[in-house]
C-alpha positions in Angstrom: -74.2 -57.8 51.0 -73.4 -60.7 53.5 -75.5 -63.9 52.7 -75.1 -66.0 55.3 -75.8 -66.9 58.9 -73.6 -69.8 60.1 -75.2 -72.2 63.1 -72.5 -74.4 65.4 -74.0 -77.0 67.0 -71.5 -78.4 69.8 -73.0 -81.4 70.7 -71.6 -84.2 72.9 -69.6 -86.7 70.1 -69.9 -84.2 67.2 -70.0 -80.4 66.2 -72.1 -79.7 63.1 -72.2 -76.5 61.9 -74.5 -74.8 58.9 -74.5 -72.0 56.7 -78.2 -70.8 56.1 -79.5 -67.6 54.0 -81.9 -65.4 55.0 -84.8 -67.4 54.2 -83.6 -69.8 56.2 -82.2 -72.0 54.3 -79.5 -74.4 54.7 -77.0 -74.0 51.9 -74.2 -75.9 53.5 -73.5 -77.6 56.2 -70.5 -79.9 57.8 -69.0 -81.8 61.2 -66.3 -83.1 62.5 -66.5 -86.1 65.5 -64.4 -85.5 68.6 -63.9 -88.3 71.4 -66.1 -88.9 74.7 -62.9 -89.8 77.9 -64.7 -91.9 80.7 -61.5 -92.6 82.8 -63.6 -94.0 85.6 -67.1 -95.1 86.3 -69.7 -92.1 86.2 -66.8 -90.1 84.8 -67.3 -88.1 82.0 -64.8 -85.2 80.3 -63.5 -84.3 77.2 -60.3 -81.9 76.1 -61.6 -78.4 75.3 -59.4 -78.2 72.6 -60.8 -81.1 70.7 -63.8 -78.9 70.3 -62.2 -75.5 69.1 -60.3 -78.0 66.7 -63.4 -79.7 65.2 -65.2 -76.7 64.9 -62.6 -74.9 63.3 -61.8 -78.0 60.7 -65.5 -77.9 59.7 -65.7 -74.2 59.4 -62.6 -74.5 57.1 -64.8 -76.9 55.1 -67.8 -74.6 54.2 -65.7 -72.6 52.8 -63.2 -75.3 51.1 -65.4 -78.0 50.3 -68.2 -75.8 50.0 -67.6 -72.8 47.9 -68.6 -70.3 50.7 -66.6 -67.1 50.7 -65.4 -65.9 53.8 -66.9 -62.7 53.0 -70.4 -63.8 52.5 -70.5 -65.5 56.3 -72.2 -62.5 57.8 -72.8 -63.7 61.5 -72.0 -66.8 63.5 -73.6 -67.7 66.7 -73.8 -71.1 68.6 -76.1 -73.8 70.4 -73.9 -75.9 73.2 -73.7 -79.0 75.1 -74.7 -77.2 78.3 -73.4 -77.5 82.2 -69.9 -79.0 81.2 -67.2 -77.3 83.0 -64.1 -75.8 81.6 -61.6 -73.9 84.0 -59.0 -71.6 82.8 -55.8 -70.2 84.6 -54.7 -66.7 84.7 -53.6 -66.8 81.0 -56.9 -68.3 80.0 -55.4 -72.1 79.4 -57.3 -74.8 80.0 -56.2 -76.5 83.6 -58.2 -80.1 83.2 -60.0 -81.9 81.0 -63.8 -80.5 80.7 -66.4 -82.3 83.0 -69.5 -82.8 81.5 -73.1 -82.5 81.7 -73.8 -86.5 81.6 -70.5 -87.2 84.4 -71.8 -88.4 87.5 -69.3 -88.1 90.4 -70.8 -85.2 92.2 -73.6 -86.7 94.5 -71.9 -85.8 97.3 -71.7 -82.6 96.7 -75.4 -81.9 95.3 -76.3 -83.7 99.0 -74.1 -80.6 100.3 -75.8 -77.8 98.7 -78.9 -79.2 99.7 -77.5 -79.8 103.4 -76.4 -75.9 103.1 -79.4 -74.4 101.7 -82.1 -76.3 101.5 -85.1 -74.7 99.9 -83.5 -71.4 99.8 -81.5 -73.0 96.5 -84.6 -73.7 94.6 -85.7 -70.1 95.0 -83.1 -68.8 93.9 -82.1 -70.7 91.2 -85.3 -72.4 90.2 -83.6 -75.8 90.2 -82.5 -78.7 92.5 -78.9 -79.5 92.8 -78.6 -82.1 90.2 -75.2 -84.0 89.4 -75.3 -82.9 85.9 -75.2 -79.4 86.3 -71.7 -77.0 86.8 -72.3 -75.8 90.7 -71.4 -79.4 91.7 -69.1 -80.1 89.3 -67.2 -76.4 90.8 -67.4 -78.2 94.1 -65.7 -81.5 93.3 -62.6 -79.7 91.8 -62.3 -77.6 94.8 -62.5 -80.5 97.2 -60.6 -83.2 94.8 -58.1 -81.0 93.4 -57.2 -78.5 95.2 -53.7 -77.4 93.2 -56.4 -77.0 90.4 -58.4 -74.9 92.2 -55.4 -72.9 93.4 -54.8 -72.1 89.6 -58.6 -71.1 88.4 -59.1 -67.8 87.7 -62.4 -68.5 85.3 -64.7 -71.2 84.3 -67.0 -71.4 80.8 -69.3 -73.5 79.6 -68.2 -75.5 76.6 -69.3 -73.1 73.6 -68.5 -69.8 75.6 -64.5 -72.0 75.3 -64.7 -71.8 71.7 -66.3 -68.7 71.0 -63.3 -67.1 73.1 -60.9 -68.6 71.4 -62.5 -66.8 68.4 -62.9 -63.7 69.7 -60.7 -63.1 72.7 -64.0 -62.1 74.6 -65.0 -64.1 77.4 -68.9 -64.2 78.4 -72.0 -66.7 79.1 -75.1 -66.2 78.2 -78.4 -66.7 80.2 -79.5 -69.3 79.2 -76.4 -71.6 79.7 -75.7 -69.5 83.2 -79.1 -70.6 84.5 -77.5 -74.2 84.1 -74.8 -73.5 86.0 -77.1 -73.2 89.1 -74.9 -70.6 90.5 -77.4 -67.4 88.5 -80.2 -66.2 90.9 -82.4 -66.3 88.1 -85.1 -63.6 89.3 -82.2 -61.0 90.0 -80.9 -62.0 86.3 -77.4 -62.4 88.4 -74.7 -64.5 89.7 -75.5 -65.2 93.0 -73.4 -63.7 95.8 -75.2 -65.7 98.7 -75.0 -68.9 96.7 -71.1 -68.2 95.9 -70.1 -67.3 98.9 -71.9 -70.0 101.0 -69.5 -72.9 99.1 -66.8 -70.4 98.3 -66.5 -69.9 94.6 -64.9 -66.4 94.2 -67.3 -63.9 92.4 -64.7 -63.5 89.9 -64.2 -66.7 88.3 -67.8 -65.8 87.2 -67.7 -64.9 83.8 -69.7 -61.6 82.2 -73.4 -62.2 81.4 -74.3 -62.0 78.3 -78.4 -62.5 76.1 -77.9 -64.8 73.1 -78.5 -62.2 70.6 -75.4 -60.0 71.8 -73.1 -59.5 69.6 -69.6 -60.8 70.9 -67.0 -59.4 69.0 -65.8 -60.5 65.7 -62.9 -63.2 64.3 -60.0 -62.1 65.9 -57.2 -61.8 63.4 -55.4 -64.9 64.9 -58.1 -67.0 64.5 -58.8 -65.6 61.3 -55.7 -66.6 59.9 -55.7 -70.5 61.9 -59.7 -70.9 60.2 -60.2 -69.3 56.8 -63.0 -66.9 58.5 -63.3 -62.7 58.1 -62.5 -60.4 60.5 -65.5 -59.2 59.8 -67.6 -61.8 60.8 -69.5 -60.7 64.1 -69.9 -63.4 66.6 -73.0 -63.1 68.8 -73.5 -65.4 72.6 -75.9 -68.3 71.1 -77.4 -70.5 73.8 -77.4 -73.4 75.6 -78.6 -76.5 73.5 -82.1 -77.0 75.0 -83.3 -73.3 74.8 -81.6 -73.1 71.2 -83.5 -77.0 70.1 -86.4 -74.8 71.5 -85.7 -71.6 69.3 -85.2 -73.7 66.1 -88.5 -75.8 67.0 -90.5 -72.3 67.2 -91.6 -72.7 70.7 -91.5 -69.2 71.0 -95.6 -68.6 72.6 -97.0 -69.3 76.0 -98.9 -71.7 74.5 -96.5 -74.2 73.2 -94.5 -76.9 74.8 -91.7 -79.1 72.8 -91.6 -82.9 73.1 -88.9 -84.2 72.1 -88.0 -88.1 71.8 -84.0 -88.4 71.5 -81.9 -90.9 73.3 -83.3 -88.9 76.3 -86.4 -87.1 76.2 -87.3 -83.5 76.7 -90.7 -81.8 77.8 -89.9 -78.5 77.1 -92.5 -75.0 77.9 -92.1 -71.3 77.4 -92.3 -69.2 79.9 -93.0 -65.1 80.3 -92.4 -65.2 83.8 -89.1 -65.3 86.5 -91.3 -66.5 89.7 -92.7 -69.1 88.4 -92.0 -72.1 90.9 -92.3 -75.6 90.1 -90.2 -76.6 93.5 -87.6 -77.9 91.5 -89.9 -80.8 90.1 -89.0 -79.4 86.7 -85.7 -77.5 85.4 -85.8 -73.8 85.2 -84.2 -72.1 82.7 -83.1 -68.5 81.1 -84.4 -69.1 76.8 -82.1 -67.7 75.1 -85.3 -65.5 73.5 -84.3 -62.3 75.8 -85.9 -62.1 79.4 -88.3 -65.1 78.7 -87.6 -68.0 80.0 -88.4 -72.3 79.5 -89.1 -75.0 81.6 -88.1 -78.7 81.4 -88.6 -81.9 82.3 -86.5 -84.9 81.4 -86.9 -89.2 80.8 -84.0 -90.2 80.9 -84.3 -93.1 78.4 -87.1 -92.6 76.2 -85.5 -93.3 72.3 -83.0 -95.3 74.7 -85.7 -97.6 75.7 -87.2 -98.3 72.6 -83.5 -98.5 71.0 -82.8 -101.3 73.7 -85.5 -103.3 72.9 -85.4 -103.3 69.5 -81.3 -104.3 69.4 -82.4 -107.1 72.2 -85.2 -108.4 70.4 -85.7 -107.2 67.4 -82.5 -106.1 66.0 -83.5 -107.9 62.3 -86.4 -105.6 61.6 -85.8 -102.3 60.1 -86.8 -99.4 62.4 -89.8 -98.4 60.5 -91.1 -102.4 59.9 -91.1 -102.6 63.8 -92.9 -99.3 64.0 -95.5 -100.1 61.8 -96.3 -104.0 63.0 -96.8 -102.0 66.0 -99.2 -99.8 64.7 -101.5 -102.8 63.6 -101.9 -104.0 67.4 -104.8 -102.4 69.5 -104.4 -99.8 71.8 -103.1 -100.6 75.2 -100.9 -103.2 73.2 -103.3 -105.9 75.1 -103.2 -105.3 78.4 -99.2 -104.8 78.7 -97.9 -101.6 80.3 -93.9 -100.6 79.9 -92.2 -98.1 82.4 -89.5 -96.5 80.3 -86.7 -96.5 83.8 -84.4 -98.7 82.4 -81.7 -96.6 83.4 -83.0 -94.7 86.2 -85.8 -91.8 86.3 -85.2 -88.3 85.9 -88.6 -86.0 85.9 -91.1 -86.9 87.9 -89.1 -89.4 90.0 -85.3 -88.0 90.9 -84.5 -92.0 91.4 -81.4 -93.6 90.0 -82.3 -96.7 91.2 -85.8 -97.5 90.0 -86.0 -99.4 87.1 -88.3 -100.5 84.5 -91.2 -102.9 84.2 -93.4 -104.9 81.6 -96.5 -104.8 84.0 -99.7 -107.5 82.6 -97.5 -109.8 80.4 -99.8 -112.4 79.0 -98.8 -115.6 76.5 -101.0 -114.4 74.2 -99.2 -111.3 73.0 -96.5 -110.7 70.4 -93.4 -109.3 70.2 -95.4 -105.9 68.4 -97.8 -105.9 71.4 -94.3 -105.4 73.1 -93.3 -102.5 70.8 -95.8 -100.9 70.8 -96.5 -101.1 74.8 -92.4 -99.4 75.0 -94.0 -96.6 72.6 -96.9 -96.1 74.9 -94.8 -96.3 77.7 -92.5 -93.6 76.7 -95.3 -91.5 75.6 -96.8 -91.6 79.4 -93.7 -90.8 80.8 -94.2 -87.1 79.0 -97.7 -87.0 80.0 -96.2 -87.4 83.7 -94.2 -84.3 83.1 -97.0 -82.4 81.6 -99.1 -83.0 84.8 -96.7 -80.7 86.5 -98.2 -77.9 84.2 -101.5 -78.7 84.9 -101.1 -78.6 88.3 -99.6 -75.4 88.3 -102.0 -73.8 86.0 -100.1 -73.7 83.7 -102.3 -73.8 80.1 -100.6 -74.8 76.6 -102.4 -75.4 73.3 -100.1 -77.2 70.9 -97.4 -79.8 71.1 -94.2 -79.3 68.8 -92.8 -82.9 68.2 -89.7 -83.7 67.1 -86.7 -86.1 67.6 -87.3 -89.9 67.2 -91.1 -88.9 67.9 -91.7 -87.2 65.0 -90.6 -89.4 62.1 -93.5 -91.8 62.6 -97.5 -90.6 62.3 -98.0 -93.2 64.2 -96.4 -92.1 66.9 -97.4 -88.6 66.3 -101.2 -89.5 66.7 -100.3 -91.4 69.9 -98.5 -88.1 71.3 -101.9 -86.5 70.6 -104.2 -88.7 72.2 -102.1 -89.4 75.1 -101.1 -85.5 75.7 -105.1 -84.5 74.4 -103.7 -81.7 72.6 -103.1 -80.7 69.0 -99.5 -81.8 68.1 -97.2 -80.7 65.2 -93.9 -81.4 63.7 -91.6 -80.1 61.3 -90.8 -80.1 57.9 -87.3 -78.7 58.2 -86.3 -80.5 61.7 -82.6 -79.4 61.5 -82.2 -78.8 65.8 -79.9 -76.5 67.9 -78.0 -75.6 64.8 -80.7 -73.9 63.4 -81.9 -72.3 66.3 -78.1 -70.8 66.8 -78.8 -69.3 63.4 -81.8 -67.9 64.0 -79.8 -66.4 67.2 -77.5 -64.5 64.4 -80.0 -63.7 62.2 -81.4 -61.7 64.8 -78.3 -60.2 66.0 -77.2 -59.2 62.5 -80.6 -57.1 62.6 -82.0 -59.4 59.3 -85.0 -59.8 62.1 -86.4 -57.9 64.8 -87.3 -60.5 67.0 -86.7 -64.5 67.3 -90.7 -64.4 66.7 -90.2 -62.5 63.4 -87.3 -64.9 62.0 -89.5 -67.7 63.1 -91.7 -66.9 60.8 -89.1 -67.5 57.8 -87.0 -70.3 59.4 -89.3 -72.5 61.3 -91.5 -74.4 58.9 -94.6 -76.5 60.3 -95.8 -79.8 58.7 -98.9 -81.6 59.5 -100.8 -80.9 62.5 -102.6 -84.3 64.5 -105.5 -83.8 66.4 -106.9 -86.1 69.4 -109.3 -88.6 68.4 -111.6 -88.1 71.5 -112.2 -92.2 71.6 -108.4 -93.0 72.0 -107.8 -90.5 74.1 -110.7 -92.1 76.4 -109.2 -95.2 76.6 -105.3 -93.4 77.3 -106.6 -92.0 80.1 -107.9 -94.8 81.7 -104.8 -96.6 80.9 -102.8 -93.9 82.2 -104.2 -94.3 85.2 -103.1 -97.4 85.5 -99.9 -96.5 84.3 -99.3 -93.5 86.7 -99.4 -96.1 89.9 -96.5 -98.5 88.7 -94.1 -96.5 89.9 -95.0 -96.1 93.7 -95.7 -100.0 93.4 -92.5 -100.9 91.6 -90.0 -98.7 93.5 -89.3 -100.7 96.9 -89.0 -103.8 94.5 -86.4 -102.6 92.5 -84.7 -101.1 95.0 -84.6 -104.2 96.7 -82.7 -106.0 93.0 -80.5 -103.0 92.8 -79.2 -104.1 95.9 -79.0 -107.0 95.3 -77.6 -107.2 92.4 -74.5 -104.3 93.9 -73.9 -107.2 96.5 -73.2 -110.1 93.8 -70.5 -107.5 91.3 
């Protein structure tokens, strides 16, 4: 009997991948590093191959290093980087270096698929044209390079590259196709009007698969170049956000993810296809089949705090800073921090405002400071939030994890800010495990992502509001919530400025 499930996680500067059993847990787990290219400013890409390579080096160590035999690695399945695009010629080689998700060139051609469509583009796809997803990325190899173009027959997402190479099936599953922005995501299809209004041939579209369909198995060549069974079956995974959200058990209507990385993600579940935020949030196939997630993104929220902390405070340890932070009284004495130090995502689609210190007094200390970033980054989420209770949209319990949840303090904070009942995890281990749970469930070790939940997904303490706190965050938050419309001509005026003196 087969013992394992193996997760990949293909992240942006790493792939990690980990062997679990079926009580979900992690009995091995490796990665290999793979370089980031930015040839020019705003430019982003990396070689496909590096990807297949590291993956397939660190698969070869499970069972190397690790002692795993081949024959015990049941089912593999995967969690991606999502939106980067990888274009393949007639023979299925690679024709350019990937573009990906964080590459910024294509604000010209998001300003042309809103010029085209307008609002039409957000109905169909639930999402604004954003520079970091594939559409626009599509667009600027067709008007940049067109002898590329000439030569595409396909494009992938980055994990669909690698689990072809594996298999020798090609696919993409919802939940990374909704990130495209080329699915209509109601008709749970690629979109004709959408593809032939900026004329991308139906057919470079690949098959749609649901993450828990299985893919194939190893093909015989790549079982011989990896160490791995034929007999492995290989099953669609997901994109990384709606895998983090599998293998962070937001898998109710009533539970949202927050989630403090270098970014930050505000992440819901949703039962529902019309659901329509105007493109204020992201919309998104899960990869749970025909459910679906929302999101909303700060750009810099672990960013911002990691900035300060290597500016000014880069002799304290991480958790000395936290706690001296802790000791100072709410509101950090009358200083506010807005967390746009490199532009705003969700609410504010505004790469130009920046962020603020607002009330700086000679009185406070440099843990008034940290802890005023904390707060800071903690009302950008409750900004995102608002969008659900403005759309009626009810939710119960806050899953924290990321830089977020490795502090109580913190973790009370997201309470009383949020007023809701927050929760992290013993077993944090990310994407990777929710790409696990994805093959658990396709293996048929589970009958549902709900059901495997149950074994893999392992809740720690749970912090409630302290109704006197979260008092004084709302009226803070009030204060808060204006800096931006009272900021934003300001800084636009020193971005200008400042692009007149380089």
């Amino acid at each position: 009997m087969s013992k394992y499930v193996i997760g990949v996680d293909l992240g942006t500067s790493a792939v990690k991948v980990s062997a679990m059993d079926k009580a979900g847990q992690v009995v091995a787990q490796q990665s290999y590093d793979y370089p980031l290219s930015q040839p020019q400013p705003g430019y982003s890409e990396q070689n496909p191959q590096d990807w297949l390579y590291a993956t397939t080096i660190a698969l070869d160590r499970l069972i190397l290093k690790d002692g795993l035999a081949k024959e015990d690695l049941a089912g593999i399945s995967f969690s991606g980087q999502m939106h980067g695009l990888v274009l393949l010629d007639e023979n299925n080689q690679v024709l350019r270096p990937a573009i990906l998700w964080n590459d910024t060139r294509t604000t010209k051609q998001c300003e042309e698929i809103t010029a085209q469509m307008g609002d039409r583009f957000v109905e169909l796809t639930g999402n604004r044209p954003l520079e970091g997803f594939t559409l626009p990325k599509l667009l600027w190899v067709k008007e940049n390079e067109p002898e590329i173009w000439a030569q595409a027959k396909t494009f992938l997402l980055p994990k669909d590259y690698v689990r072809f190479c594996m298999t020798g099936e090609m696919g993409m599953d919802y939940s990374d196709a909704t990130g495209t922005v080329l699915l209509d995501i109601q008709a749970g299809q690629w979109s004709q009007e959408i593809a032939e209004t900026f004329g991308i041939p139906m057919s470079m579209c690949p098959p749609l698969l649901k993450s828990i369909d299985q893919t194939g198995t190893i093909s015989p060549a790549y079982a011989t170049f990896s160490g791995l069974s034929t007999a492995t079956k290989v099953f669609a995974g997901g994109g990384d956000n709606a895998c983090g959200a599998v293998g962070a058990g937001i898998l109710q209507p009533n539970m949202v993810m927050s989630s403090i990385g270098t970014s930050g993600v505000v992440l819901k579940y949703e039962e529902r296809a019309d659901v329509n935020y105007h493109g204020q949030i992201q919309y998104e196939c899960h990869a749970i089949p025909d459910t679906y997630y929302s999101m909303g993104v700060t750009l810099a929220a672990g960013h911002s705090l990691n900035w300060f902390k290597h500016q000014f405070a880069s002799e304290e340890a991480f958790d000395e800073m936290v706690e001296k932070a802790s000791q100072r009284p709410l509101g950090a004495n009358g200083l506010l921090f807005t967390p746009y130090v490199v532009g705003e995502r969700t609410p504010y689609a505004d790469a130009d405002i920046r962020g603020s210190f607002i009330g700086v007094d000679s009185m406070q200390t440099k843990a008034d400071f940290t802890r005023a970033v904390m707060e800071g980054i903690t009302f950008s989420f409750r900004d995102i939030l608002n969008i659900y209770d403005q759309n009626g949209q009810a939710f119960d319990t806050v899953v924290a994890i990321g830089g977020g949840a490795k502090s109580d303090f913190w973790l009370q904070m997201q309470a009383d800010i949020f007023n809701k009942k927050v929760v992290a995890l013993t077993n944090e281990q990310g994407p990777g495990l929710g790409a696990a749970m994805i093959a658990a469930v396709g293996l048929g070790w589970f009958d549902s992502l709900q059901a495997c939940a149950q074994a893999f997904v392992h809740f720690g303490q749970t912090y409630q509001p302290e109704p006197a706190n979260v008092a004084r965050y709302n009226e803070l938050y009030q204060i808060y919530h204006q800096v931006y419309a009272q900021t934003k001509g300001l800084t636009h005026e020193l971005m200008a400025f400042r692009r007149q003196g380089e």
